[in-house]
Each structure stands twice: as structure tokens, then as C-alpha cells.
C-alpha positions as CSV (number, residue, x, y, z in Angstrom):
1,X,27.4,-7.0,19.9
2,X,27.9,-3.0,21.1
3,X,24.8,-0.7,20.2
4,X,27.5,0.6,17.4
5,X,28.0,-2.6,15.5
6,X,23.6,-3.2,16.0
7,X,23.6,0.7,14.2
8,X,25.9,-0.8,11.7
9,X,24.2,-3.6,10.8
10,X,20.5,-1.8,10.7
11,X,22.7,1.3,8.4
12,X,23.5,-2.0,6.1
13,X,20.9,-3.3,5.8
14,X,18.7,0.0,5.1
15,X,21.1,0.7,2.4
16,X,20.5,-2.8,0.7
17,X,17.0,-2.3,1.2
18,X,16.7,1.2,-0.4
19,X,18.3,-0.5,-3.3
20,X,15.6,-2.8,-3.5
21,X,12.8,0.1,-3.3
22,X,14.3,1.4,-6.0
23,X,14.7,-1.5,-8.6
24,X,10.8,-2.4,-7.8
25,X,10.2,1.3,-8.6
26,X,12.2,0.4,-12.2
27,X,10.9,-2.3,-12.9
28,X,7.0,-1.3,-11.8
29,X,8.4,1.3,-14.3
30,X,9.4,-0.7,-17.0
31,X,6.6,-3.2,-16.9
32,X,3.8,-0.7,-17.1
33,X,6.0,1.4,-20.0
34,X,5.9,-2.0,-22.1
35,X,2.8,-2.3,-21.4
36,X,0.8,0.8,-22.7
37,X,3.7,0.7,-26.1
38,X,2.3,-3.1,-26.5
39,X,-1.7,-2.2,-26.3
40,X,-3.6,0.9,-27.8
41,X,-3.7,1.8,-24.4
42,X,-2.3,5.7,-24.0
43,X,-0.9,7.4,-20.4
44,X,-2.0,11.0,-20.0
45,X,2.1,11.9,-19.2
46,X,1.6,15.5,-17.8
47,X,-0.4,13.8,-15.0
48,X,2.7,11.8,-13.8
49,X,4.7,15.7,-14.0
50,X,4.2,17.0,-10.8
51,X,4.6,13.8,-8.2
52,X,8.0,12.9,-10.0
53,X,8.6,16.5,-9.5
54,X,8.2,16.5,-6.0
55,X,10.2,12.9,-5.5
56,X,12.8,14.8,-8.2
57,X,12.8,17.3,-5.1
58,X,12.9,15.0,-2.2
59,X,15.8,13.1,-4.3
60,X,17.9,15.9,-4.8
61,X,17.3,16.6,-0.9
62,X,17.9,13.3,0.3
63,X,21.7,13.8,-2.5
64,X,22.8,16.9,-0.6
65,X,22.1,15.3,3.4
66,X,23.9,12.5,2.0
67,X,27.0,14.1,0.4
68,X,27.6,17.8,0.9
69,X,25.9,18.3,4.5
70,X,26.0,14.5,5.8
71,X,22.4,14.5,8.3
72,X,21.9,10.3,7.8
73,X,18.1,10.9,9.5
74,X,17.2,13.9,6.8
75,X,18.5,11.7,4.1
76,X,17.1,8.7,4.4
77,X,13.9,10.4,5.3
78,X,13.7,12.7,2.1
79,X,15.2,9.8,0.0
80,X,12.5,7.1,1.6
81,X,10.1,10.2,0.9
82,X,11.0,10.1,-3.1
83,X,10.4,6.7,-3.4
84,X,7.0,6.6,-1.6
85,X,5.7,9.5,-4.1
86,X,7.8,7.7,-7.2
87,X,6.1,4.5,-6.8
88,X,2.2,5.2,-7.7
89,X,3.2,7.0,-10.6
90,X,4.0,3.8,-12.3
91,X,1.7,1.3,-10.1
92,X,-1.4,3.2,-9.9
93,X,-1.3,3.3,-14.2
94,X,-0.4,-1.0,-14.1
95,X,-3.3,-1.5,-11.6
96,X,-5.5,-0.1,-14.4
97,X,-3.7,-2.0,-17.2
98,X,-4.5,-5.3,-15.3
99,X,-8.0,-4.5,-14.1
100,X,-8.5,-3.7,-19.1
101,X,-7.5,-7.8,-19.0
102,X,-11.3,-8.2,-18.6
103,X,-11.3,-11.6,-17.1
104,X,-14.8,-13.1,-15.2
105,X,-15.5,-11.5,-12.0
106,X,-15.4,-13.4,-8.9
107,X,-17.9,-11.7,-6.7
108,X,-20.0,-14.7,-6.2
109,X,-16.8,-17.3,-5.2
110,X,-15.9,-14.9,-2.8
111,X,-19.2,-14.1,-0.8
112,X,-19.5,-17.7,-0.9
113,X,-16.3,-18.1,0.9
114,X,-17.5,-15.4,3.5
115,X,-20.5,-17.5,4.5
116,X,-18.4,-21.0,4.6
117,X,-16.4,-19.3,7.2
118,X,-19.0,-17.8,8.8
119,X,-18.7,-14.1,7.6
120,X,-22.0,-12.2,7.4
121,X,-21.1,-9.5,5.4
122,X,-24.8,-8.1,6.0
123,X,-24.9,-8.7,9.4
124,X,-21.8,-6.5,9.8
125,X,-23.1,-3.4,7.8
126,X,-26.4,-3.3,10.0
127,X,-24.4,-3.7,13.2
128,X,-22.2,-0.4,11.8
129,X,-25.5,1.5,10.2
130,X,-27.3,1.3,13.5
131,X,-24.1,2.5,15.2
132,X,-23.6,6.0,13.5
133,X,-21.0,7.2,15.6
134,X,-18.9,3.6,15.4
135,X,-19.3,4.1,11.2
136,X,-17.9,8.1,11.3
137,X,-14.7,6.3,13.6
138,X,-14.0,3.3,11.5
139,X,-14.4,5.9,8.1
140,X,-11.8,8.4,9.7
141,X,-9.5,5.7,10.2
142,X,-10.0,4.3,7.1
143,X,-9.8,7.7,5.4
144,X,-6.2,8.6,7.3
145,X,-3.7,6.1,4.9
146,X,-2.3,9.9,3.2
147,X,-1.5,10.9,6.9
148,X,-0.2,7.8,8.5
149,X,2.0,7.7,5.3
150,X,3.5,11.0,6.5
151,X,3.6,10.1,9.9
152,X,5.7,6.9,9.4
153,X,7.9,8.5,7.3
154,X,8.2,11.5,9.5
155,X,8.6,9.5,12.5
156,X,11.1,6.3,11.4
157,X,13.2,9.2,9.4
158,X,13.7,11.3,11.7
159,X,14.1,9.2,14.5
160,X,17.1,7.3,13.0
161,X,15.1,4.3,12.1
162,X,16.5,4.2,8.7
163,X,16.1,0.1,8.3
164,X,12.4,0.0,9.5
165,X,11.4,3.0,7.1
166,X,12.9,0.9,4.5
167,X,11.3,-2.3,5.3
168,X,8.1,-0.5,5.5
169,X,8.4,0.7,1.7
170,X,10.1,-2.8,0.7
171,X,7.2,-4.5,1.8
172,X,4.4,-1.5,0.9
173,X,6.3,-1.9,-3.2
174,X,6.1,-5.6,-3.0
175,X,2.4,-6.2,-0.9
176,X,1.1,-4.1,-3.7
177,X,2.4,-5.9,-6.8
178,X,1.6,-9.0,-6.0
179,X,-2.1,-6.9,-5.4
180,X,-2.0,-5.8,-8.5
181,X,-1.4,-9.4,-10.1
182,X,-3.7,-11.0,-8.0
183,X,-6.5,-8.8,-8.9
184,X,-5.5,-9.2,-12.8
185,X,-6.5,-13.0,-12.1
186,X,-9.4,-12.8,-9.6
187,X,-11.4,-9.1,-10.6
188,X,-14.3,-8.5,-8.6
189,X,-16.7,-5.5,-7.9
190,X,-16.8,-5.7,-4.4
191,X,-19.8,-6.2,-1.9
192,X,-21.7,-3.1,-2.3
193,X,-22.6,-4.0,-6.2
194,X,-22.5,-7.5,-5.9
195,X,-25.9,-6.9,-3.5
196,X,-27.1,-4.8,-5.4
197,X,-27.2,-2.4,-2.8
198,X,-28.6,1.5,-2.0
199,X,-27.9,4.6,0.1
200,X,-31.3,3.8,1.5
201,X,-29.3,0.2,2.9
202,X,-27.2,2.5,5.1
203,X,-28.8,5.1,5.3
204,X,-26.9,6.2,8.6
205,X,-23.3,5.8,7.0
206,X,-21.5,7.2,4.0
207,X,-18.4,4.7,2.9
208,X,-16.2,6.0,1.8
209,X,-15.3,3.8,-1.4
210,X,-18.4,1.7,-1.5
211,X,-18.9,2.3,-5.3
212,X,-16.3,5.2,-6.1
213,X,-14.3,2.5,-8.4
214,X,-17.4,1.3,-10.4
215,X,-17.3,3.8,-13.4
216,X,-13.6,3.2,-14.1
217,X,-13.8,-0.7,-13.7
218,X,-16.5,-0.8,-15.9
219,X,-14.5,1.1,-18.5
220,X,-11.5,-0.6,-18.4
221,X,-13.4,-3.9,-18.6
222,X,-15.6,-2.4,-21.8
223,X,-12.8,-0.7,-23.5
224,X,-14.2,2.6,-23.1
225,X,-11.3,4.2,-21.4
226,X,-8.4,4.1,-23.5
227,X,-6.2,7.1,-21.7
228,X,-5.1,6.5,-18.2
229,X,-4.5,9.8,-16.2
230,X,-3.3,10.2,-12.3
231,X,-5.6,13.0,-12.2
232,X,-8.3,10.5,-11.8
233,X,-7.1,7.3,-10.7
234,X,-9.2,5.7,-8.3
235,X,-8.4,2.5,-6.1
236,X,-10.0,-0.1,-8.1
237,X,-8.9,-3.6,-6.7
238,X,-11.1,-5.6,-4.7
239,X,-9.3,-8.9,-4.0
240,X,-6.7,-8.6,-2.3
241,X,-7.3,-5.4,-0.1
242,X,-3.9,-3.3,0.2
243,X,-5.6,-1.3,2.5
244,X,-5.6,-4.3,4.7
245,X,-2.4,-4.9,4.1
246,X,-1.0,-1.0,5.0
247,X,-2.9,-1.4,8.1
248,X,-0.5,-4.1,9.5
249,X,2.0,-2.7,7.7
250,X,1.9,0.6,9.8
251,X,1.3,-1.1,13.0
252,X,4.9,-2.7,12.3
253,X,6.3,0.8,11.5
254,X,5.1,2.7,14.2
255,X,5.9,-0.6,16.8
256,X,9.6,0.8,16.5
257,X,8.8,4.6,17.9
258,X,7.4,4.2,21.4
259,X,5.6,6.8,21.9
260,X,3.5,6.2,18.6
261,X,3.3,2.0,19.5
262,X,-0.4,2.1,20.9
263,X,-2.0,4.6,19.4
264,X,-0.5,2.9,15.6
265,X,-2.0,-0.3,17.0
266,X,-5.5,1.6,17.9
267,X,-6.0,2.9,14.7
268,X,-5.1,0.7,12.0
269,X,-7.1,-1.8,14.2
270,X,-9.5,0.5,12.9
271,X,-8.6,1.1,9.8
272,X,-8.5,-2.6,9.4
273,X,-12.3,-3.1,10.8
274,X,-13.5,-0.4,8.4
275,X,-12.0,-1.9,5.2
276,X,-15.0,-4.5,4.5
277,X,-17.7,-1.4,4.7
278,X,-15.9,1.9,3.7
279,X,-14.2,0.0,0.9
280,X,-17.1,-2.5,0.0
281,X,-14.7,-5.5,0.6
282,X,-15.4,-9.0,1.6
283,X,-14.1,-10.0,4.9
284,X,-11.9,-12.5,2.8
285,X,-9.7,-9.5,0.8
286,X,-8.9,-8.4,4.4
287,X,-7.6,-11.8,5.2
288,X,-5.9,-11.9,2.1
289,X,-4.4,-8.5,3.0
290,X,-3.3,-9.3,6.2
291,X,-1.5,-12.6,4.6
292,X,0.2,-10.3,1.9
293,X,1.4,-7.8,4.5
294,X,3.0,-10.1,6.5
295,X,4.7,-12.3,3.9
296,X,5.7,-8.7,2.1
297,X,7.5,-8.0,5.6
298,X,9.5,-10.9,5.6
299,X,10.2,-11.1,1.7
300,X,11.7,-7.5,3.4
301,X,13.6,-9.0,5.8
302,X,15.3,-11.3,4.0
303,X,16.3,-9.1,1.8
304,X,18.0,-6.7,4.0
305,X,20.2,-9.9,5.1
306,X,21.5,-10.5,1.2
307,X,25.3,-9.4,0.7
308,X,26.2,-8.2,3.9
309,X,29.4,-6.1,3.6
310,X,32.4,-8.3,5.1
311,X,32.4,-6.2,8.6
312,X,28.4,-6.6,9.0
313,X,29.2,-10.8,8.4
314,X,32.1,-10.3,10.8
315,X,30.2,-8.3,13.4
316,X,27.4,-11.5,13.3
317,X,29.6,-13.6,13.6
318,X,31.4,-12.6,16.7
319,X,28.0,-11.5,18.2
């Protein structure tokens, strides 16, 4: 197989997979639509206007480097770039929706689990709070999801690594709905209010998303908040921890660009050791994470091989 046919085949299969991106969008969509006009639950709409703005934008973009000035790296790039802002507006709202079910929290079952496998949760916050300089790294990478977003993007765009940008928002769409249900079924507060825990507990460190959720939980669980709005979402699952997940995830992207390959690995190795104090997660969401991510990246995968156009099958085959 020449380096033309392997284009071929990754141009297929990036095609199929932008497809998919964009029938989990729809149906994210369509789900959480349903949702709010079967529950008294209302969606503050002028919040979604200006991020399906911008994906309008990078659309229309991606439409005109596709059809009247062909550039295939600018248009999957601003096409892989709508979807990424499209998503959130419908999955952010649906996160909410599941966390109004109300069902038992967990927080116990899943400390519990920690210590069966060893996991001192406590242990590993006084190790960080006594190591001020280790907590500000590990809360910077934590912190940097918005900017590695634009960095894989930027990079597997405009590189010509239309398949891996796909797989990357394949598996981002699907690792988070299967979040999303998950935390529907197992709710949980997280470690920080399950101990009961003060400023004065670390007093050298300043998490970034130890309780940040807590109000909005509360008031979904209570019925108090009846109007979702963007504006104000916060993240708000515990179990399983998509920021976990994202940290694989963008190791995997940024394996493909060379010059980005360590330093992707560095610090989401980071962002992944941050996750149980700057998001006040037990060590077992960041396993569960990890599991998603890399069952998301081969749901991907296989994907991408569905329907192969006739020359891609014949191409294999001769390979």
C-alpha cells in the first residue's frame, strides 16, 4: 500500500467519522430537546446563541475550504472546530437534566472502593498541600482542557491529520455520554463534601473545582433550579471523570504530531494526577475515566472501518 492509498483510506475514514460527530451532536440534540418539552424543566435559549453562532461560523468556513476554495486541512479543521463548540450546547444542558433525576448519592460506596484498593484519598491531598509548588503545576494542568482543545485541533487540522482530529471528537462525543448516563445512575458529590472538608484542610492549595458544582447539584437534586442556562453551567459529574478521560484522549491526539508527542504526554500526565484534588474526585472516577477513554477510542475506530467506499475495500485488500 503507497502513502497515497494510506491518505485515502485515513480521507475515508475521517469522512465516515465526521458523519458520526455529527449524528451524536443530533441526537445529544434531540434527546435533551425531548427532554426539557417532557419535564417543567425550561432552557434559557439566548444562552445557546452565541456558541452555535460561532460553530454557524466555523461551518460555513469549513463549506467554502471544502467547495469553492478546496484547502482539505482548513476544512476539516474549521468543520472539526464547529462540531467541538456544537456539542456542549446540547450536552452540557442533558448533564444537568440527568444530575434533576435525584437518585441516592454514592459517595460512601465509592470512598469505600478507594480504600479496598488501597487509595488514600487523604494521604494524597497532604502529600500535595505540603508541596505548594507541585499543587500550582498539577492545577495549571488541570486548568489548560480550553487550550489543549485548541491545540489539538490547531495541530491535527492543520497538519493534515484529518482522521485522528475526528477520532478525537468521536471518542470526546461518545466518552462523555456514556458520562453523562453513568452519572444519572451513580450521583455523587465528590471527595471534598463527602469529608466534610475546609480551606483550613489545604490551606496551601486552591482546587480548582473542589466545591464549585455544589450549589447547582444541590438545586437540581431539590428542584430549585428549574431554568438551565450556558451562562452558568458548571461541571457537575463526579463518577465517571471526563476530565480523566480527555487527558488520555489528548495524549492519543497529540501522539500523531511529533513534535507535540512528549510534551502531550507530560502534561495530561498531569492533568490526569490533578483530577482527584483540583476536581475533588475519588481515585476510582479517574480509573473509570481512563476505561471510558479508551473504550470511546476504539468504539472510534471501528467506526471509521464501517462502509468503506469500494476503492478503500479494494486498496485493503491488495495491501
Amino acid at each position: 500500500m503507497g502513502v497515497s492509498d494510506i491518505r485515502d483510506l485515513d480521507r475515508d475514514g475521517a469522512r465516515r467519522l465526521e458523519t458520526v460527530s455529527w449524528l451524536l451532536i443530533a441526537v445529544t440534540a434531540a434527546v435533551t430537546a425531548a427532554w426539557f418539552a417532557l419535564t417543567d424543566m425550561a432552557f434559557a435559549v439566548s444562552s445557546a446563541v452565541p456558541p452555535l453562532a460561532g460553530a454557524a461560523v466555523a461551518l460555513a468556513c469549513g463549506i467554502f475550504y471544502r467547495t469553492l476554495r478546496p484547502d482539505e486541512r482548513l476544512s476539516s479543521t474549521t468543520v472539526g472546530l464547529a462540531q467541538l463548540i456544537a456539542f456542549p450546547v446540547f450536552g452540557l444542558p442533558l448533564s444537568y437534566l440527568v444530575a434533576s433525576l435525584g437518585r441516592p448519592t454514592v459517595d460512601p460506596m465509592f470512598h469505600a472502593w478507594d480504600l479496598a484498593l488501597g487509595l488514600d484519598w487523604r494521604a494524597y491531598l497532604g502529600f500535595v498541600n505540603e508541596r505548594p509548588l507541585l499543587g500550582k503545576v498539577l492545577k495549571e494542568a488541570y486548568d489548560s482542557l480550553l487550550v489543549q482543545m485548541i491545540v489539538v485541533m490547531a495541530a491535527l487540522g492543520l497538519t493534515g491529520r484529518a482522521y485522528q482530529l475526528q477520532r478525537f471528537l468521536v471518542a470526546y462525543f461518545l466518552a462523555s455520554l456514556v458520562t453523562i448516563a453513568i452519572s444519572g445512575v451513580l450521583p455523587a458529590y465528590a471527595m471534598f463534601v463527602h469529608l466534610g472538608l475546609t480551606p483550613a484542610d489545604y490551606a496551601n492549595l486552591r482546587p480548582s473545582a473542589a466545591e464549585v458544582h455544589v450549589p447547582d447539584f444541590n438545586a437540581l437534586r431539590s428542584g430549585a433550579m428549574t431554568v438551565i442556562s450556558l451562562k452558568h453551567a458548571e461541571g457537575i459529574i463526579t463518577f465517571p471523570s471526563l476530565h480523566a478521560t480527555l487527558g488520555l484522549l489528548f495524549m492519543v491526539a497529540l501522539w500523531s504530531v511529533p513534535w507535540l508527542r512528549w510534551p502531550g504526554v507530560a502534561v495530561n500526565l498531569l492533568l490526569i494526577a490533578a483530577t482527584p484534588i483540583d476536581g475533588g474526585h475519588y481515585f476510582v472516577d479517574v480509573a473509570a475515566g481512563l476505561v471510558i477513554g479508551v473504550a470511546a477510542l476504539g468504539a472510534a475506530d471501528a467506526l471509521a472501518a464501517l462502509r468503506r467506499t469500494p476503492r478503500a475495500v479494494a486498496v485493503a485488500e491488495t495491501s
